[in-house]
Structure formats: C-alpha cells, structure tokens
N, C-alpha and C positions, 0 to 999 in steps of 0.2 A: 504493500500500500504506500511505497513510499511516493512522495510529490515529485512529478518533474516541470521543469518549466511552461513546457509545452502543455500540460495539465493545465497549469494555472492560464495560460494564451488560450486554450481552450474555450472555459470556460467563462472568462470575460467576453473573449469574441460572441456566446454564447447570450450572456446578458446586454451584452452592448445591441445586439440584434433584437432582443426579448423575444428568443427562439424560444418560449416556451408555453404551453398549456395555458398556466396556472402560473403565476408572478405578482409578487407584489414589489414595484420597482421603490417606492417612495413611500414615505409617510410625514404629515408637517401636524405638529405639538403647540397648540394656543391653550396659553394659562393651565396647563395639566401639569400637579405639581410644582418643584420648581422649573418648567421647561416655559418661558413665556411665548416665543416664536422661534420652533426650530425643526428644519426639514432635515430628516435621514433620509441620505439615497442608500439603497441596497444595490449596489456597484457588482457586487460579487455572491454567488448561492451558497458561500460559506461564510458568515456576517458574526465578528466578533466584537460585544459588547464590554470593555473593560470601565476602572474607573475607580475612584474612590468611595467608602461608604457613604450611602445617601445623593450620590452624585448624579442618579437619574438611570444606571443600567437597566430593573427592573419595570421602569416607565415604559421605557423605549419597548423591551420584550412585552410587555403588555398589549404596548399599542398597537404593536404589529398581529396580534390574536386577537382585538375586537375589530380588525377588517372583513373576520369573516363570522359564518353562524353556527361553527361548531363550538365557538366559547362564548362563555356567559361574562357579561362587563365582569359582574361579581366576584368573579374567581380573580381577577386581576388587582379590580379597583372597587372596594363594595365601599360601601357609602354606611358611614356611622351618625346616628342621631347627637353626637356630640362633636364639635371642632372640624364637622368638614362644611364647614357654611361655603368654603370656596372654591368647591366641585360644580359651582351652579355657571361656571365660567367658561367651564372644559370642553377642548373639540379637537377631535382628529379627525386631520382629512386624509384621503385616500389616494394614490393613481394605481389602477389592479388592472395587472391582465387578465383576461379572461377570454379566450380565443371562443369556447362555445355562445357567448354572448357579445363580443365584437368581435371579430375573426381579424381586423387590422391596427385598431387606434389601442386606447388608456378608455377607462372607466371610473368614473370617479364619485366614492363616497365619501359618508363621513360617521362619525360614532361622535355626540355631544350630549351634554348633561344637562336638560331641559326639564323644569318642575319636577325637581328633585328625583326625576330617576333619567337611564342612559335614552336613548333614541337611536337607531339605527334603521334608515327607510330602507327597503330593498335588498336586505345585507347580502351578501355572495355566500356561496358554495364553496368549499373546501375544507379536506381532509386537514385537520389541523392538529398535531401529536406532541402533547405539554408535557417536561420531561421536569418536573418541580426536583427543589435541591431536599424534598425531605425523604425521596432515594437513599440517602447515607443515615439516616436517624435507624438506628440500630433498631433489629428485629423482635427483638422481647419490648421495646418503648411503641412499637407500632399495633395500634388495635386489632389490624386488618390481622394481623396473627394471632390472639388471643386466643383462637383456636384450636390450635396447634401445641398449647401449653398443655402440659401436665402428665404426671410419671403413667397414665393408662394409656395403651397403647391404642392406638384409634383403626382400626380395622376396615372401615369404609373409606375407604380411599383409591386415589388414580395416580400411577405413574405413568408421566410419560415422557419421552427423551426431548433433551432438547436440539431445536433443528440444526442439523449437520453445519448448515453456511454460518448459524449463528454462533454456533462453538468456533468454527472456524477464523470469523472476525474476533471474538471474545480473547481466544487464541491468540493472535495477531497482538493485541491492543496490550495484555498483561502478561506477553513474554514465554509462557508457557500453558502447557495440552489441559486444554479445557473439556477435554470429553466424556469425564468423570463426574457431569452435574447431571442432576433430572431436576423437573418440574412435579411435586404432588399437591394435588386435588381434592377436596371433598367430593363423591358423589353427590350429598346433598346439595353440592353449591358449589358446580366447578367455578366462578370465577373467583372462590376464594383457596389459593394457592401457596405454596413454599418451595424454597429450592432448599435441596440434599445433594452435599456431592460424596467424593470417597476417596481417602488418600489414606494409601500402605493397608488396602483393605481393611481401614474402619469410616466407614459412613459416619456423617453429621449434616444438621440442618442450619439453615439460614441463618438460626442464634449464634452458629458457631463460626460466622465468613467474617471474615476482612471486609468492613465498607467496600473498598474498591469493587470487590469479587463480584458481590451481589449486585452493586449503581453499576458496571458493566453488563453482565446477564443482561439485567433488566434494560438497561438504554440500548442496548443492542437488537435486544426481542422485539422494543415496541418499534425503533426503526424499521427495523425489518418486515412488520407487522403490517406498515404503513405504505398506501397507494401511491402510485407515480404522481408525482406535482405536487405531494402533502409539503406544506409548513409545519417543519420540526423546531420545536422553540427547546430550551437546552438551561437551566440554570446552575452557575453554578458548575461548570463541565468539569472542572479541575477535583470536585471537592473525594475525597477518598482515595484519591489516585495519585501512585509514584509519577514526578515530574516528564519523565519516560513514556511513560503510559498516558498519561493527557497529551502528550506529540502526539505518539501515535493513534489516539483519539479522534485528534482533529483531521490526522490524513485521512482516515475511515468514513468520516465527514465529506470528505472530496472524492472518495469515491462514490457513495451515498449519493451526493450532489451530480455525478456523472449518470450512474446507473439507474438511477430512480427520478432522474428530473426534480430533486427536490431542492428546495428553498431551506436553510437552516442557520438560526440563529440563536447565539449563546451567549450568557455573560461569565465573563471569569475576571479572577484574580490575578493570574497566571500567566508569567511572561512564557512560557515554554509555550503552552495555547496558541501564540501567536508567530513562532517559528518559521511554520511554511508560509504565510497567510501573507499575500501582496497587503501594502499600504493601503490601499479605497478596501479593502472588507474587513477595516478596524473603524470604529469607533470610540472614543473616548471621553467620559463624560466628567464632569466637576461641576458643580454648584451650579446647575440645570444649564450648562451648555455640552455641548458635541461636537469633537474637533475629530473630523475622519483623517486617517491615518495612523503609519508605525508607532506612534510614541512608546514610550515605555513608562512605567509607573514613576521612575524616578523623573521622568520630563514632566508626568502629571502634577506631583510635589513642586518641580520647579513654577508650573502656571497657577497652582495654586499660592506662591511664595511661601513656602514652606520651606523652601531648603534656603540649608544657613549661608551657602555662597554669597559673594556679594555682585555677583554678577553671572547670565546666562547664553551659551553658545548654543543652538538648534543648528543641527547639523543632519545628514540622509539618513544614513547609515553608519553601520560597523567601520566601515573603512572609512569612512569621512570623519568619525571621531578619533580614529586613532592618529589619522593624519593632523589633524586641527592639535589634538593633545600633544603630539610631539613640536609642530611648530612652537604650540604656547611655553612646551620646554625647553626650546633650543634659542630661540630669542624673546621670551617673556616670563624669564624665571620667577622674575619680582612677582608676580600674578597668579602663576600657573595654579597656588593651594587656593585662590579667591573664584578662581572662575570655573564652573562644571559644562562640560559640555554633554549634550542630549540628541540622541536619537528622536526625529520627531517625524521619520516616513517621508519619502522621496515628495522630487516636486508636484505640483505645488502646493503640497499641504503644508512643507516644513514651512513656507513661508505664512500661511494662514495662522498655521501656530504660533509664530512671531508677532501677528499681528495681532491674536488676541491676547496676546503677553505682555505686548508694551499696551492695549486700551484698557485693562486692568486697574482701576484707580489702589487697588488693596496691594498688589504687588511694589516692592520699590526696586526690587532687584534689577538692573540695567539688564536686556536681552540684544541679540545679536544675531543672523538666521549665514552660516555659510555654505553656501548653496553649491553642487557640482558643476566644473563649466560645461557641459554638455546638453545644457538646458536652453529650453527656447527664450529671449528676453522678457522681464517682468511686463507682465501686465499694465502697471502701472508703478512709476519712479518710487522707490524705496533705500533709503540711506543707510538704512541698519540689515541691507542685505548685502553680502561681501559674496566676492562670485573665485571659487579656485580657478587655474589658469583652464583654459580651453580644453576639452575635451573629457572621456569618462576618467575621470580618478585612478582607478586601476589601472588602465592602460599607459598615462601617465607616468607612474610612480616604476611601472615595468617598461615602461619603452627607454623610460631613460639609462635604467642598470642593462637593459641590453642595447643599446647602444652605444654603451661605456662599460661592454661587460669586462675586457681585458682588463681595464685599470682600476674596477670595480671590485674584481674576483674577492682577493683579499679582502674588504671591508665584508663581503658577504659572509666569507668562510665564519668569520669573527662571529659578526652580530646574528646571524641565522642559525648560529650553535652548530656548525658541521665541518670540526678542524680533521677529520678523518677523511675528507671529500677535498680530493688538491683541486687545486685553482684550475686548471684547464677542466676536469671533469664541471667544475662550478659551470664555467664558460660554456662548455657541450651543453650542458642543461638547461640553462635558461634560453640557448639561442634554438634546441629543440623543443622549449615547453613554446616558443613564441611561432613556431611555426606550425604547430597543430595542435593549437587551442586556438579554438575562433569566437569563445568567450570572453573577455576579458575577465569578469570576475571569477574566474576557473584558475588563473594563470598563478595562484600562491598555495592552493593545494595541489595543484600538478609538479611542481617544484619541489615542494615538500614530500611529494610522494617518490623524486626521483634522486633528492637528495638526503634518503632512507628512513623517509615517511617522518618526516619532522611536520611539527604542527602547522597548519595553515594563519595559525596565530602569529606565532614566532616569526613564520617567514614575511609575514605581510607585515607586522611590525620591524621587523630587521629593514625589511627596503624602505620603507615610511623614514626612517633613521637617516641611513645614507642618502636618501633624496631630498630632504628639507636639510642636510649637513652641506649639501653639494649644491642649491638653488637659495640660499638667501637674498640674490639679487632681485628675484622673483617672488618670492614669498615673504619676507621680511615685509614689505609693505605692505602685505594683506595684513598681518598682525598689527601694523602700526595702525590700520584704518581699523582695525576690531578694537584695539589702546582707547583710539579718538572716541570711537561712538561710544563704548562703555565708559568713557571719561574717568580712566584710568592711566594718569602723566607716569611718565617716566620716567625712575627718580632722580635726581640732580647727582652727578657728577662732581665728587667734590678733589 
C-alpha cells in the first residue's frame, strides 16, 4: 500500500476533473462555532483535519456529514437548552456533486439553524460511514458489551471469520498476520457483537486487545462494509495506534480513495498522519480559522504565538528548512537560537500562512515566508517574502556539488560521514546519481544509497553545508533581507 507519486497525480487529476459519482468538493462555515466565514475546498479524496484543541477540526468533520441525509445534525451538533442561544446564527452551504441528479455542473445546499432546530431542504443521498474516536474506549467501559460479561458461558452464539481482504489490510496496517480474529454474535441479536482472537493457542476476547487491534478491525470492517462514493469521516485516526501504523493507515486511505471512489476525511493529532499527504489535502485549524496546507503542529504554535522564538521563518519543506537553518548558521549566528523556522506546505499556501501570521493582532513575533525559486511570481507585491535563487532547491544545492564534484569530493567524504568511500568513487556517484534520477528530490537518497546506504538526512544536510559554505555571495543577502524585515540589526562591530 505504499504511496507513489503518480498515486497522488492520480488522484488530484481525479478531483481537479470531479470524475466522480458522489463528491462533495467544498463547504463554507457562517457563524458555526468559532468559524465566522470560512470555505474548505476538498482539493484531494484523502482530507486531513489537524489543529489545536478547540481549534475547529470537529466543526469542519461535522459539517461535511450534514451535507447529506444519512446523518442527523444531532449526532454532530445537538442543540442544548442552556448556553447555545448562538446556534440561531448557523449555516453551511454546500457545492455536491451528484452526477445522478446533475450529470454536468455543482449542486448547491445548505444545513442552517432556523427556530431553534436544523433545516435542510432537499438534503442529498449518500452512503455516509462515521468512524467516532470512542472506537479506542476500552471494551468492558462500553455498554454495547455488557453482554458479553460474566464467568457463565453463553452458549447461543455465532462465529464467524473475518473477511479475508479485511485481515489482509488489518495485516498490512499493524505489521503483523491478522488471521487469528473472529467476529461472535448473539443469535438473539446479531448486531450485537465481539471480536476473539488466538495467540500461542489460547483464545481471548475484545477485553483482552490492545486499542489499536480492535479501532483497526473495526475501521477496516466498516470501510470495507461501505458502497463506492461513501463519505468516510474518521476521528481521531491516530488514537490507539503505533506512529507506524497510523502511516500506514493513511496509505490504506489512498487506496480506499482509488478503489472505492471514496471521499474521506479525518482529524488527527499526528504528524506521521500526514506523511504521504500533498499540501491542499491538509487543513489546519486554530481559533476558528483554516489555513490549507503542510504545516506542522509546531508552525501551528508559531501562528498561534505561542512559541517562545522571537521571530518566524515559513518555509516549503524538509529541505527548504534545513537549507534556510544552515544559512541562519553560517552567516546569522547572532540569531540563529531567536528564530524557528516552519514547514508550512509548498506554494502558495506557505505564503497565505505568512499572511495570516503577520494580520494576527495577538501575535508579536516578526514572520518571514522563504519561498523556493521555482515558483510562479507572487500574486501580489509582498516584502516579507524572500524568494531562494532560481530554480527547485534540490536541484540547486546538487547541481552545484556536481559540477564542482572534483574539488568538492573531499568536503563530501567529511560532512556526508563516508571517509571509507575515496574521493573519485565520491565523484562516480554523484555524477551517476545525476544522470539517472530525473527527480530531483530523489537525488540524496540515491547517493546515500550508493555511498553504503547513508541517511538521506545526512546527505542532504552535508551538501546544504558545502553549498551555503561555497555561495555566500548569493545567499548572504537573502539572510541580510530576512535580518531587515525581522528587524533584527546586526550587532556593532567593536
């Protein structure tokens, strides 16, 4: 299950089209909770909700479930005779696809909270499969088992296997052979149910699983369970599960999204969760706004001003921060402990995130957005965006050590940790990894794999090093103009 790029090309080409059935492409938030005016695209059929407590993930998962009429407002957002006097205010609108009822264009409802109960004219069709986070609340604290308790053995009952594909993903997702669970039943009442598995031939029941075990089973079963086109809403996807196992979670998700035409969306905690996932299929929420993109929790704290820095870098990526981090070390030592730099998802969201960072009246912390030069020009003149020199980053940083591999070799052997690989083998390898990798960002684990599977970490920060060691002419300016706008002088000379 793992993710390949072409996967993800897939699948946007997929939504960018709205090749499908059943789609809800968009939803816009008036006065619900803290969300005053704000539209979610669903850019991508695997939709992750992150964010800080109370930040709004749960809204947004709600609001995309009363688009249709398999869920009740209630289950999401039920209305109390004390302290919600200001649900009388609430409206989500809608754009759905729905090919059986327009075969070409958007359809558009809405869910609003009109004399004190929901409204929904006309609401649509669709299989909608709610995967609630109270999954992980252990099996002797859940009712629905009370059945099941107690030292007399219950005689009336159904075994029966669980289905092959779904051991098989279960399998997949927690690493090891799942095909040792059953499902038992009461006769009087098959939908009330428990899993029994068996390891080293002694059987035990549900009481006795690992969270994980059983919130996999089960969110596996009910996917599985569920019609081509359903909206799978997910809360919570990380909770009981090794960091390992929530990756592979979300590839499962992509395939899901391949083979079932489904829509699915999830809120987590969890940077692992968001691994494979391009930029537009995140969202991030904080004190009722939604900034789409990679961010990471630690960029969230920075927009909330939370972090103790005294100043903020938004940056693409992995490699954009370790490059920006080394220049701030090689010519902005004075700084370097003051200023954090963040992942906050390629263009142009990093810069959106910039901008709601500096309109922040709560924040004081100076921001700064340094964007890759491979980008189209801003939309509109911006000062506190600093642009690297031309072209992808990667490409960059390895075009130069190979074309300065001979005089380079050395500094490589050094900082890339490989004094056991002489300098001409150095030289063979880079000018092989450059002639057949046609990715660029491929080209520091190819290296690393040929210079005896050295980290793609390592290597990519070893050239990061030598390139901002060997372009100060170049690069030094960019730091001086990231100095200026954070208004952070340079100390005096004495």
């Amino acid at each position: 299950m793992d993710v390949r790029p072409s996967d993800i090309e897939s699948l946007e080409e997929k939504v960018k089209k709205l090749s499908y059935e059943k789609y809800l492409p968009n939803l816009r938030l008036s006065n619900v909770r803290s969300f005053t005016n704000q539209t979610i695209n669903f850019d991508f059929p695997v939709t992750a909700i992150i964010g800080t407590n109370g930040g709004g993930k749960s809204t947004i998962l709600g609001a995309a479930a009363l688009a249709y009429k398999d869920v009740k407002p209630g289950e999401f957002f039920p209305k109390s005779n004390i302290g919600d006097t200001s649900m009388a205010n609430w409206r989500i609108d809608y754009d759905i696809i729905d090919r059986k009822m327009n075969k070409t264009g958007r359809i558009q409802r809405n869910a609003r909270f009109v004399s004190a109960k929901w409204r929904r004219d006309t609401v649509m069709e669709r299989n909608v499969v709610v995967i609630p986070i109270q999954r992980t609340v252990p099996a002797n604290e859940q009712t629905k088992f009370k059945q099941f308790v107690g030292i007399a053995k219950n005689t009336e009952i159904v075994k029966t296997p669980i289905d092959e594909a779904v051991i098989g993903y279960v399998s997949r997702i927690l690493g090891k052979d799942a095909k040792n669970y059953e499902r038992v039943s009461l006769k009087s009442d098959p939908l009330k149910n428990i899993l029994i598995g068996m390891h080293q031939k002694n059987d035990y029941s549900q009481f006795h699983f690992g969270a994980g075990e059983a919130s996999i089973i089960e969110m596996v079963s009910r996917i599985e369970g569920a019609t081509d086109n359903s909206l799978i809403l997910i809360e919570e996807i990380e909770n009981g599960l090794h960091p390992l196992a929530t990756r592979k979670m979300v590839e499962y998700l992509f395939d899901v999204a391949t083979r079932k035409k489904a829509q699915i969306i999830f809120t987590t905690h969890s940077e692992y969760a968001l691994d494979v996932l391009p930029p537009k299929a995140i969202w991030a929420c904080i004190d009722g706004t939604a900034y789409q993109g990679k961010l990471t929790i630690e960029s969230l704290r920075a927009l909330k001003g939370t972090v103790s820095q005294n100043a903020a870098i938004f940056v693409e990526d992995d490699f954009a921060k370790d490059l920006v981090e080394e220049m701030l070390r090689q010519y902005a030592r004075d700084i370097f402990d003051q200023v954090r730099v963040h992942k906050a998802g390629g263009y142009p969201f990093v810069v959106e995130v910039l901008k709601h960072h500096n309109a922040n009246p709560t924040v004081t912390a100076q921001a700064v957005a340094v964007i890759d030069g491979d980008n189209p020009p801003l939309n509109e003149p911006n000062d506190d965006v600093i642009e690297l020199p031309d072209g992808t980053p990667e490409s960059i940083v390895f075009g130069f050590i190979h074309d300065n591999a001979e005089s380079m070799a050395a500094f490589v052997q050094q900082r890339c940790q490989c004094p056991s690989v002489t300098q001409d083998g150095i030289v063979s390898a880079i000018k092989s990894v450059k002639i057949d990798t046609t990715d660029p960002h491929l080209y520091f684990i190819k290296l690393g794999e040929k210079l005896g599977f050295i980290s793609e970490i390592i290597i990519r920060r070893g050239f990061s090093s030598i390139y901002v060691e060997k372009n100060n002419d170049i690069l030094k300016p960019k730091i001086d103009a990231i100095r200026a706008r954070l208004k952070m002088e340079r100390p005096a000379v004495m």
